[in-house]
KELUMGU-845904 format. One record per residue (C-alpha): x, y, z; residue number from 1. Coordinates in pm, 1 decimal. Example, Ala and Ser with C-alpha at 12.3 -4.5 7.8 and 13.67 -1.06 7.14 Angstrom:
REM KELUMGU-845904
+----------+----------+----------+-----+
:       px :       py :       pz :  nr :
+----------+----------+----------+-----+
:   1230.0 :   -450.0 :    780.0 :   1 :
:   1367.0 :   -106.0 :    714.0 :   2 :
+----------+----------+----------+-----+
//
This chain:
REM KELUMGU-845904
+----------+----------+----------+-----+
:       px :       py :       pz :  nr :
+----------+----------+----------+-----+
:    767.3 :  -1332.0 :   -993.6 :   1 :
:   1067.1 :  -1567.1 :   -938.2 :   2 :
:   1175.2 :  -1362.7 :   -620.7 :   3 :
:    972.8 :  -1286.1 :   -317.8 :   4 :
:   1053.4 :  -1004.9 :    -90.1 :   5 :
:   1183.6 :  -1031.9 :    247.4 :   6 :
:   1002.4 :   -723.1 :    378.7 :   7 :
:    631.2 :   -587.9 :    332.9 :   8 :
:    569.2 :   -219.9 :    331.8 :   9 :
:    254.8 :   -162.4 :    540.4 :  10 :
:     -0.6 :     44.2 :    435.5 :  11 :
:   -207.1 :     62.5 :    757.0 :  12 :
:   -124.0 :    429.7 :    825.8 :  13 :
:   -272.6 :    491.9 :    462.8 :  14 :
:   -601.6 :    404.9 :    628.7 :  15 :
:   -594.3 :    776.8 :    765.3 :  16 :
:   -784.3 :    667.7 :   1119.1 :  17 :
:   -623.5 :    999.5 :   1259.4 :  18 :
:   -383.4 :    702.0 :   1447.4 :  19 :
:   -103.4 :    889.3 :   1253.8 :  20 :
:   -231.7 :   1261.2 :   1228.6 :  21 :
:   -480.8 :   1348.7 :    990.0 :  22 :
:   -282.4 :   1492.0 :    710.8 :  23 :
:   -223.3 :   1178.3 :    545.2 :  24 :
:   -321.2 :   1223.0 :    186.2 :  25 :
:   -274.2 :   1029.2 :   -143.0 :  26 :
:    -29.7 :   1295.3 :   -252.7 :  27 :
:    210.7 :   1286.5 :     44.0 :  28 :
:    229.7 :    926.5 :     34.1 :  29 :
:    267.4 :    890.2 :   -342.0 :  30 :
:    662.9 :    935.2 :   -317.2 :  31 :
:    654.3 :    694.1 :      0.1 :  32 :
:    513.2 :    415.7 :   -300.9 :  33 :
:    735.5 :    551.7 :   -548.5 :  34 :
:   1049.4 :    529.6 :   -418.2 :  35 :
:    983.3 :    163.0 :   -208.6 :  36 :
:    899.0 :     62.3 :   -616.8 :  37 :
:   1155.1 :    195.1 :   -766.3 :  38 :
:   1415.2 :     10.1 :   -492.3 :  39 :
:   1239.9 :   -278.7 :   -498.2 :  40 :
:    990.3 :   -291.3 :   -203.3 :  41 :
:    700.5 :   -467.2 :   -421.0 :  42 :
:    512.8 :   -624.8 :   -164.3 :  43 :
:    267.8 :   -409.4 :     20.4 :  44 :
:     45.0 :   -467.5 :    336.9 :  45 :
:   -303.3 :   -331.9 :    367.8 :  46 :
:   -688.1 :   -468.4 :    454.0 :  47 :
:   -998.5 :   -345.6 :    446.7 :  48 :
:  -1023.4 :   -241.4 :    823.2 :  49 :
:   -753.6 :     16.4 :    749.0 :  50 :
:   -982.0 :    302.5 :    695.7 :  51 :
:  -1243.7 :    115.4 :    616.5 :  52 :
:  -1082.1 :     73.6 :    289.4 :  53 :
:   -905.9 :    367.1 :    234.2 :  54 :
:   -558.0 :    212.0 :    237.4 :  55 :
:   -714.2 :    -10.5 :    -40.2 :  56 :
:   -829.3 :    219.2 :   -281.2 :  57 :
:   -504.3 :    437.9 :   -213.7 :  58 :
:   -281.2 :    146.8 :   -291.6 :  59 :
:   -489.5 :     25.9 :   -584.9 :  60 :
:   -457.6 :    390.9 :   -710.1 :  61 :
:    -68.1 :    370.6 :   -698.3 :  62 :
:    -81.2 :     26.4 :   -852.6 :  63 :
:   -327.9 :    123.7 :  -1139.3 :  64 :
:   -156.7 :     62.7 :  -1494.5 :  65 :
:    161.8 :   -107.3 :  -1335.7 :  66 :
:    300.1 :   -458.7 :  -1496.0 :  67 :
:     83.8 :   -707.0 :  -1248.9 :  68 :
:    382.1 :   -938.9 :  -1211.4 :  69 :
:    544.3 :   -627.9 :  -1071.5 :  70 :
:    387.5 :   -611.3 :   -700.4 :  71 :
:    282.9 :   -825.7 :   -451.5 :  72 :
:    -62.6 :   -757.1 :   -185.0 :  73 :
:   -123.2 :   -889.0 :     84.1 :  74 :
:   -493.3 :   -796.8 :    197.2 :  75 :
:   -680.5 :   -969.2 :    499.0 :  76 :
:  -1064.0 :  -1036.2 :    474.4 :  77 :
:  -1310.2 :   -897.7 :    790.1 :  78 :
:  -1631.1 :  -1010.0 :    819.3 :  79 :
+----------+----------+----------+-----+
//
């Protein structure tokens, strides 16, 4: 990947701590991922504190089978 993004797409929210309601689900945030992809939002936000993972496994979900020069993560390590 010869050019980085200037923006990041957060995925905190994906996390689904009831911070943003509680009806956050994989499906209704599927055309959120989508869409950012298909304009070329590629590099995406998230750590393991978001849900205790949840926004992890989400976003690895969405990313499963793409190209791997394709996206960008940046994840953050908790002890």
């Amino acid at each position: 990947m010869t050019n980085l993004p200037k923006i990041a797409l957060g995925a905190w929210a994906w996390g689904n701590d009831g911070t943003f309601g509680g009806d956050i689900t994989a499906e209704s945030l599927r055309p959120i991922f989508d869409t950012a992809m298909a304009n070329g939002l590629n590099l995406w936000d998230t750590a393991y504190a978001y849900g205790m993972g949840t926004s992890e496994k989400v976003l690895a979900g969405f990313l499963k089978g793409l190209e791997r020069n394709a996206y960008l993560v940046s994840d953050k390590f908790t002890p």
